[in-house]
Each structure stands twice: as structure tokens, then as C-alpha cells.
C-alpha positions as CSV (number, residue, x, y, z in Angstrom):
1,X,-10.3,-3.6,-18.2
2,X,-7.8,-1.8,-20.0
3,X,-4.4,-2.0,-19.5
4,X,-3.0,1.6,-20.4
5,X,0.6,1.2,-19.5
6,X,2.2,-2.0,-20.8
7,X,6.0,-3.0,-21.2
8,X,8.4,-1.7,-24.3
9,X,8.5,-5.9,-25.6
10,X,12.6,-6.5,-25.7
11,X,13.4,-10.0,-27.0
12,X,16.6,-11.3,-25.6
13,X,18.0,-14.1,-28.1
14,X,19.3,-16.5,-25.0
15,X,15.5,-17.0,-23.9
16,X,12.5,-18.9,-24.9
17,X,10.1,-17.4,-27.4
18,X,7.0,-18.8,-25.5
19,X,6.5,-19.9,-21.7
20,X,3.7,-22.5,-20.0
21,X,2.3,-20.5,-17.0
22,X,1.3,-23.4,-14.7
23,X,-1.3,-21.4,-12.5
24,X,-2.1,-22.4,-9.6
25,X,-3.7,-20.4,-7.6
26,X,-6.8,-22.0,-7.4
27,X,-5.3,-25.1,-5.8
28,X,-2.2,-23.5,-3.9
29,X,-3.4,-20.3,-3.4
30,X,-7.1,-20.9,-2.1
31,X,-5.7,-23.6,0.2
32,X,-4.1,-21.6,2.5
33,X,-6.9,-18.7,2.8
34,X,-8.0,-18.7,6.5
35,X,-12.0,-18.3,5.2
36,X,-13.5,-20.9,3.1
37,X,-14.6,-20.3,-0.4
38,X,-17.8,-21.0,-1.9
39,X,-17.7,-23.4,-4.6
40,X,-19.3,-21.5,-7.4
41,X,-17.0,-18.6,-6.7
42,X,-14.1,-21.1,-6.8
43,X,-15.4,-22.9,-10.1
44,X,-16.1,-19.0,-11.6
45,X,-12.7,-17.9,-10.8
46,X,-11.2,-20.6,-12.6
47,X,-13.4,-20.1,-15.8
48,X,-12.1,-16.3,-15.9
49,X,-8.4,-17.8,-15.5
50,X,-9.2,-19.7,-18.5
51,X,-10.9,-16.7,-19.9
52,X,-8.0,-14.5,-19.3
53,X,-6.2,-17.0,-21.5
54,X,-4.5,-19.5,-19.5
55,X,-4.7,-23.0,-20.2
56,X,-3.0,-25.2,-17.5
57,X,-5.3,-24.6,-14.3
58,X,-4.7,-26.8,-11.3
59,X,-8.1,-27.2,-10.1
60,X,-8.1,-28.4,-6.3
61,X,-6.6,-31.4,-4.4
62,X,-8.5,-34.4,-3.9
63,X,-6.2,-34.8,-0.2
64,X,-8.8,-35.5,3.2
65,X,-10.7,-33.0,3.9
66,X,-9.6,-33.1,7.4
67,X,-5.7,-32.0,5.9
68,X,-7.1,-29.0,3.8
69,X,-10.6,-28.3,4.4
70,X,-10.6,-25.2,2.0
71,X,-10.7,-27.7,-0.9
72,X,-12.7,-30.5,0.8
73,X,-15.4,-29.9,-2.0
74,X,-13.2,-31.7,-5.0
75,X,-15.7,-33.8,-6.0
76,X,-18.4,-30.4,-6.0
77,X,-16.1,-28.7,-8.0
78,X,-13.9,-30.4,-10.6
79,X,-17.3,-31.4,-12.6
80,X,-18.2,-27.7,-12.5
81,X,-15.1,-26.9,-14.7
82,X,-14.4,-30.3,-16.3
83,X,-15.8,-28.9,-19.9
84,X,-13.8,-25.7,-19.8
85,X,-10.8,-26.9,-22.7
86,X,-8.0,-26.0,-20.9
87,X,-5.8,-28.9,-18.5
88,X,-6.9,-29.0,-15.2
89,X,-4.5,-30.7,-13.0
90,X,-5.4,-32.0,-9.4
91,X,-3.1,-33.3,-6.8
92,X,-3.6,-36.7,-5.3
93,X,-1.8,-37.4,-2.1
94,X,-2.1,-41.3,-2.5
95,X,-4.0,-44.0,-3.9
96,X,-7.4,-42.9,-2.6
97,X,-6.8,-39.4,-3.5
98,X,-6.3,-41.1,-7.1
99,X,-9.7,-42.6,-7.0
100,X,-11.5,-39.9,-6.5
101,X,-10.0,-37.9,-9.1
102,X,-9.7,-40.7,-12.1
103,X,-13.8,-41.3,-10.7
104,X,-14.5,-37.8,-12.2
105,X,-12.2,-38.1,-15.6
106,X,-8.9,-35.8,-13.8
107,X,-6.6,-36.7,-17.1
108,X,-3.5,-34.9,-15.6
109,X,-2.4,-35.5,-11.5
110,X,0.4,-34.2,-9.5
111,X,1.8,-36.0,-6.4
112,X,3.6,-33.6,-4.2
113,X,7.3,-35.0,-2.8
114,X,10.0,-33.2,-0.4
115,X,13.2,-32.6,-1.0
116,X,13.9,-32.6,2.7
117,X,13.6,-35.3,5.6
118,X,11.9,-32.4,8.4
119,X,9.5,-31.0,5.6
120,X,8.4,-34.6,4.6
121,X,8.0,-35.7,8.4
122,X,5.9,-32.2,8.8
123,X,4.3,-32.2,5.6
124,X,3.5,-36.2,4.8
125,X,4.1,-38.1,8.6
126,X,7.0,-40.2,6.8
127,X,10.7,-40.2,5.9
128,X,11.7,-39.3,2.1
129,X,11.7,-42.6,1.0
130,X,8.9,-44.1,2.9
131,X,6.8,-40.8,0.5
132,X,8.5,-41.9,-2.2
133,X,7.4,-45.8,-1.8
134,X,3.5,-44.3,-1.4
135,X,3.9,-42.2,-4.6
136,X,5.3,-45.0,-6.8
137,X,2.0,-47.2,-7.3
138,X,0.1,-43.8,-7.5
139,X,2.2,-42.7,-10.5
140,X,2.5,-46.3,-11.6
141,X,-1.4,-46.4,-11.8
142,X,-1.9,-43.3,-13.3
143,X,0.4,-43.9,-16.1
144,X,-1.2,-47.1,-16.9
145,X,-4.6,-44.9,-17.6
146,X,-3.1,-42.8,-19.3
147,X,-3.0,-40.2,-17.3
148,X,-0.5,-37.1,-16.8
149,X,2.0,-37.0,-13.9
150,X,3.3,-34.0,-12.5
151,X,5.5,-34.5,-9.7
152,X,6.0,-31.7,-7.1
153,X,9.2,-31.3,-4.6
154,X,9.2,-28.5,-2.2
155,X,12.4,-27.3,-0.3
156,X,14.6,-27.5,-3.2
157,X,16.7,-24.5,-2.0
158,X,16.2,-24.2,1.7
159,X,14.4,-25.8,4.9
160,X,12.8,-23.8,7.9
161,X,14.4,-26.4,10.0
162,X,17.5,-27.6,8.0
163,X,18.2,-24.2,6.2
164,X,20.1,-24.6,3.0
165,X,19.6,-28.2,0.9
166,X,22.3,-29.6,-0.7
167,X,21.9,-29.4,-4.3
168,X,22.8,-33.6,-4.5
169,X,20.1,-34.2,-2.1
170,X,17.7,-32.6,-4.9
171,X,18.8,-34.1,-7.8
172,X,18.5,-37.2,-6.1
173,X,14.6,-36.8,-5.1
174,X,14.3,-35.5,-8.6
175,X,15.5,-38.2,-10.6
176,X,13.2,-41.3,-8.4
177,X,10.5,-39.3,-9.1
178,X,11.1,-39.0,-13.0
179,X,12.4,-42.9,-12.9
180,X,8.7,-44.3,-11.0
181,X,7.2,-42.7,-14.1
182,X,6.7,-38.8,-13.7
183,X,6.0,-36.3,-16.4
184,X,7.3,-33.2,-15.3
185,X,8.7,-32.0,-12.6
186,X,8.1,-28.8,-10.5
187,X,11.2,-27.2,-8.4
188,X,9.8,-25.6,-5.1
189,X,11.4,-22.7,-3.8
190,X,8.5,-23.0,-0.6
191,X,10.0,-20.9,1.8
192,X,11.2,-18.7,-0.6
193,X,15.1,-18.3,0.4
194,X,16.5,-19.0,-3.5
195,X,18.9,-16.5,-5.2
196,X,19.8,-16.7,-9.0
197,X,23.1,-18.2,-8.4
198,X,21.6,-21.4,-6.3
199,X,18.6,-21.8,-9.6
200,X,21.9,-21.9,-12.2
201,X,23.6,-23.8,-10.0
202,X,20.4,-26.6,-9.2
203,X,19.5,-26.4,-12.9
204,X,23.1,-26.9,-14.2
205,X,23.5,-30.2,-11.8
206,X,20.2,-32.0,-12.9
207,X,21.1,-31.6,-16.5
208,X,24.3,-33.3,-15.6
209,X,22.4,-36.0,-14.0
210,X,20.6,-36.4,-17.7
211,X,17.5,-34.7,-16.0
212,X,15.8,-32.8,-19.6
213,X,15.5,-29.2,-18.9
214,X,12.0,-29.5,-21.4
215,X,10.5,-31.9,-18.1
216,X,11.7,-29.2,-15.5
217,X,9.0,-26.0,-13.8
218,X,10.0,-23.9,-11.3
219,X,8.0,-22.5,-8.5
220,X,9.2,-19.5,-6.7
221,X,7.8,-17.6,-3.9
222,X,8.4,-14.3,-3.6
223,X,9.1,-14.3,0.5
224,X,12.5,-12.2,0.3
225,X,11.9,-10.5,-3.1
226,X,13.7,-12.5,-5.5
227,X,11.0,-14.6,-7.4
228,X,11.6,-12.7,-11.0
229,X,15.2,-12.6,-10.3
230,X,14.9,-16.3,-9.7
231,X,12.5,-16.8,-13.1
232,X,14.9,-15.0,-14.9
233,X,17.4,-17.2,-14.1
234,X,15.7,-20.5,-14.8
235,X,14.4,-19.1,-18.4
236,X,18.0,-18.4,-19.5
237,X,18.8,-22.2,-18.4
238,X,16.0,-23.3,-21.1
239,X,13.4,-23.5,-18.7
240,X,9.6,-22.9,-20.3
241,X,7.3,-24.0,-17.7
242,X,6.8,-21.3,-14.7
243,X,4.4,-22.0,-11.8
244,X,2.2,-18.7,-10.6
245,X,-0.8,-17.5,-8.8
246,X,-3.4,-15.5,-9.8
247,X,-2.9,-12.5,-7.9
248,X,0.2,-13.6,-5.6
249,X,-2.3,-16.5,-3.5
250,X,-0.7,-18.2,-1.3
251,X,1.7,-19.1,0.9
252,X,3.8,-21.1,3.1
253,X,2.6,-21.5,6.4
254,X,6.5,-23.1,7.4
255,X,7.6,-19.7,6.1
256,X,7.4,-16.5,8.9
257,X,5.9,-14.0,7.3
258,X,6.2,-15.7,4.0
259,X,4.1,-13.4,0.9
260,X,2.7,-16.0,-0.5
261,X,3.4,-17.4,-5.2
262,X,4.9,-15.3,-7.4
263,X,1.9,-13.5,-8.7
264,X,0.7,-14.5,-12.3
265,X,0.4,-10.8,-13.6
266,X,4.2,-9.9,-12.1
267,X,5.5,-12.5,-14.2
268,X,3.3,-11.8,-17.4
269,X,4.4,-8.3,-17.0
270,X,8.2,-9.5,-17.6
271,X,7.8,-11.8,-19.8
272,X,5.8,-9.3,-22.1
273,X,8.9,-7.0,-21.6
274,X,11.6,-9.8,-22.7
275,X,8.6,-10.3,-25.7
276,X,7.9,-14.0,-24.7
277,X,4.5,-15.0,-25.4
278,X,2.3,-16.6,-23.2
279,X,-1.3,-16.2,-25.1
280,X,-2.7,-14.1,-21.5
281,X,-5.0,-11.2,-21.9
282,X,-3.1,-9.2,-19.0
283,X,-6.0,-6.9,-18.4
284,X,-8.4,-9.8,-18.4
285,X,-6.3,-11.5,-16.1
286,X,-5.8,-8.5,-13.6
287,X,-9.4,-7.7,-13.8
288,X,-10.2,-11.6,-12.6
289,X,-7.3,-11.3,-9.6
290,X,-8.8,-7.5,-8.3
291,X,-12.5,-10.0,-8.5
292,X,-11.3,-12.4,-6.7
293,X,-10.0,-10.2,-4.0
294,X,-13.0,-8.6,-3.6
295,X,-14.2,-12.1,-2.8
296,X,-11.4,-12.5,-0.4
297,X,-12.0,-9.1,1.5
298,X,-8.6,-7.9,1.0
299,X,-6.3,-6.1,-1.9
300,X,-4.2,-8.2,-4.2
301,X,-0.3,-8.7,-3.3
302,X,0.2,-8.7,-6.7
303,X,2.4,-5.0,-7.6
304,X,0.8,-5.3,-11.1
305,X,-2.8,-5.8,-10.0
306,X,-2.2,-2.7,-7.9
307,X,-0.8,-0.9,-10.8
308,X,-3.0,-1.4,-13.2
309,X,-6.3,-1.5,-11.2
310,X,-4.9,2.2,-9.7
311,X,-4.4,3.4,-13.5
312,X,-8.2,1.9,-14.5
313,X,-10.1,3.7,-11.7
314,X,-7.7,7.1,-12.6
315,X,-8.9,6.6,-16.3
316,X,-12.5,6.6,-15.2
């Protein structure tokens, strides 16, 4: 696919030259489709992400099938895509989730925390800390192989049931999951609800707790709009990892009428505009996302998949 109409490139000196896209639709996105899909479309999907240029994939999650029974064929899929030489991430719930993934050579995990007491009892049955004590010997065992921690926390800037998080309550989460041994941490905006101020404001209070910006992702959705505002925001804090989904997959099922990840191509189309580099083949990228839906039975949510696969069909 060709892609006719790209961005004027306008560096900005207060931003990062280059930015990690940590994509995830795959994993996030394809868990919360309604239909089921096949396993060989799942595992080619991921190889055209790669194609397309990306090179942190998160693969599937290795949680019971019985939780998410789009991605109850882990162990079907991760050994279809293990020789593709890009990271593949996989989220383990617990200690048998870790298993199952170190059993097929996962080098890079994610646990996936809550910032909140409701969204842990909904999400995980427990209390913060009683999620916290599970995730400690999974981290602590994954270390001692060697292996990659990512550590997720969703709610970071509101609740469905709580509404607005106090920032102290984050920064606390954050910092005992980077103290039982986590890489990296990814910021979760899950119901969407954040506004620029609140990310400066988050951002600027973990670096006073001595969190690193360089271990620090964000993940917006884009439920009220203001995912790119958000991203924005972060990248002028030093932020350089950005989660997104292929296509804008996904969504919150806590959220009413939540639209689902900030879509991969939305963001590449900014950051080409502020002339960050991300080593994507947009056009590859979009042609893989307008694939994929055709898969799904329904058009992309992604405004730059619309765009661009409009101004391909006009150009034939």
C-alpha cells in the first residue's frame, strides 16, 4: 500500500528523537473481540506487525482459559511466532501462567497490577496488596531466569467505581512493583478519563519518588478523545516507550462505551509529524490493520487506517 499523503516532519527540540511503540494489539486488543480468532490468522497478523516494522509484539496471555478464552490457545500460538526476531512479551497472571510461558522459551513477561482496590477486587478477586504478594515470587522467579519483567497498572488516572485516583496512591503501587524486581513499567489510562495536566502531573510525582522516567510507558485509551493529547504530554516529560494497538483494538469492558487503544497508525502519524522515528513502514502497517479487519468483519477505528485506505482505493 502506498501512503500518498504523509505528515510535513517538524522536530520539536524538547522531545525524544526515537520512541519504542509497545504494540499490543494482539494480546489486548484480540482479548476483548466478542468472536474468537483462528490461530494462524492471529500468528499471521503478528508476523505482518513485525513486517510493518515493529519490534516489541506482545503475543498473548498465558492467564486460564476460562478468564479470556480468545487467547486460550497460548501454547498453539507463541511457538508459531517464537522465531520472528522481534520481543514478544506475554502476560502471566501467576506462577502457573509463568510455567507455561518459560516452558515455550517467553524471554520477556508482564504481570498486570491495579492501581485501584475496586478494579483489583473486579479484575484479580483480591485486595492491592494481596495482587501484589502473588506477583512478587512471579517477578522474583522470572528475574532469576533471566527473564524480562514488565509490570502493568491500570487505573492510573481514574476508576469506574472510585472515579479520580489520587496521584500518591499510584506512585505508591508503582514503586513495589519496581522494588519486587520489575523492568519497566506501563501507566494505564483503562477507562480512558486522563487529560494532559493529570499525565504531567503523575509523571512529575514519580520522578520525585526517584521513579527513572527511561523505566516508565504509557498506555492511553482513546474513550473521551484525548489519547495523543495525553502522548504528547508524556513525550515532553522524557517518556520513549508508548503502548498501541494495531488498528485501535480493544477496549475496556469497565468503560461505557469505551473505543477501545490508541490506534498504532494514529500515533505513528504524529510522531512522524514531530520527526521522531520509530523504524514503522506506515503503509505496511495500515495495510496489516485494514487485513485484519477484514478478518474481524468490521472497519478499523483507527482515523488513519480510514484515511489512508480511502486515499488507496481513490488512487486505484
Amino acid at each position: 500500500m502506498t501512503v500518498p499523503g504523509l505528515p510535513m516532519a517538524v522536530p520539536s527540540r524538547d522531545l525524544p528523537t526515537r520512541v519504542r511503540i509497545h504494540e499490543v494489539g494482539a494480546r489486548d486488543g484480540l482479548q476483548n473481540e466478542k468472536a474468537t480468532v483462528p490461530t494462524e490468522v492471529k500468528a499471521e497478523f503478528i508476523r505482518r506487525l513485525a513486517d510493518a516494522g515493529l519490534t516489541t509484539i506482545e503475543a498473548t496471555s498465558f492467564v486460564h482459559p476460562k478468564w479470556v478464552p480468545q487467547l486460550a490457545d497460548a501454547e498453539a500460538l507463541f511457538p508459531m511466532v517464537g522465531d520472528l526476531p522481534v520481543s514478544l512479551p506475554v502476560l502471566v497472571p501467576n506462577e502457573r501462567g509463568l510455567d507455561r510461558a518459560l516452558a515455550l522459551g517467553a524471554r520477556r513477561v508482564a504481570v498486570f497490577a491495579s492501581a485501584t482496590e475496586s478494579f483489583a477486587k473486579a479484575n484479580l478477586n483480591r485486595t492491592v496488596d494481596e495482587a501484589l504478594a502473588m506477583f512478587e515470587p512471579v517477578v522474583s522467579r522470572a528475574k532469576s531466569e533471566d527473564v524480562h519483567v514488565r509490570g502493568y497498572l491500570s487505573m492510573c488516572f481514574g476508576d469506574p467505581w472510585e472515579g479520580a485516583v489520587p496521584i500518591p496512591q499510584v506512585v505508591k503501587v508503582c514503586t513495589s512493583l519496581l522494588d519486587m524486581g520489575c523492568d519497566e513499567l506501563s501507566l494505564g489510562d483503562t477507562i480512558g478519563v486522563a487529560t494532559p495536566g493529570h499525565v504531567v502531573a503523575l509523571l512529575a510525582a514519580l520522578d520525585e519518588a526517584g521513579v527513572p522516567v527511561s523505566a516508565l510507558g504509557v498506555h492511553f485509551h482513546d474513550t473521551y478523545g484525548q489519547a495523543l493529547a495525553n502522548t504528547l504530554a508524556a513525550l515532553q516529560q522524557g517518556v520513549t516507550t508508548v503502548d498501541a494497538s494495531a488498528g485501535g483494538l480493544g477496549g475496556c469492558p469497565y468503560a461505557k462505551s469505551a473505543t477501545g487503544n490508541l490506534a498504532t497508525e494514529d500515533l505513528v502519524w504524529m510522531l512522524r509529524g514531530l520527526g521522531i522515528d520509530t523504524g514503522i513502514d506506515l503503509g505496511r502497517l495500515v495495510a496489516t490493520s485494514a487485513w485484519m479487519a477484514t478478518h474481524l468483519g468490521r472497519p478499523s477505528p483507527s482515523r488513519t487506517v480510514r484515511a489512508l485506505s480511502h486515499e488507496d482505493t481513490e488512487e486505484h
